[in-house]
N, C-alpha and C positions, 0 to 999 in steps of 0.2 A: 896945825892939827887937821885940819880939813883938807889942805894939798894931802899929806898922807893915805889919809883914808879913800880920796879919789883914787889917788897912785896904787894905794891895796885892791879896791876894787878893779880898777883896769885890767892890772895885773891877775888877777883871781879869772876875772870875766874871760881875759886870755889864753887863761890856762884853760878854763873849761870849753872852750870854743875848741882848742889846740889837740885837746882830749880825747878824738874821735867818737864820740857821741852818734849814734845812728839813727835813732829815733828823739822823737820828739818829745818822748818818758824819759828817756834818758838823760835829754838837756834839762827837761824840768826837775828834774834830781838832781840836777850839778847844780843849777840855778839856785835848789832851797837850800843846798848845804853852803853857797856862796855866802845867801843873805845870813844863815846862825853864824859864821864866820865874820861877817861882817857885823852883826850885834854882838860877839863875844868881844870885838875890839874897841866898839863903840864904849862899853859898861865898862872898858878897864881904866 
């Protein structure tokens, strides 16, 4: 369960890196929707 949720993360974190993001608001917005993404999976 925990290799997963790293692997989800990576992957997530990946994607939002990949995302072209330009500002530093912007990565922090992809950042906060990582982590509710990542407690929706945590709780299930």
């Amino acid at each position: 369960m925990k290799r997963s949720v790293a692997l989800l993360l990576l992957a997530m974190f990946s994607l939002a890196t990949l995302s072209a993001c330009n500002t530093m608001e912007g990565l922090g917005k992809d950042v906060k929707k990582l982590g509710q993404k990542v407690e929706e999976k945590a709780s299930n």
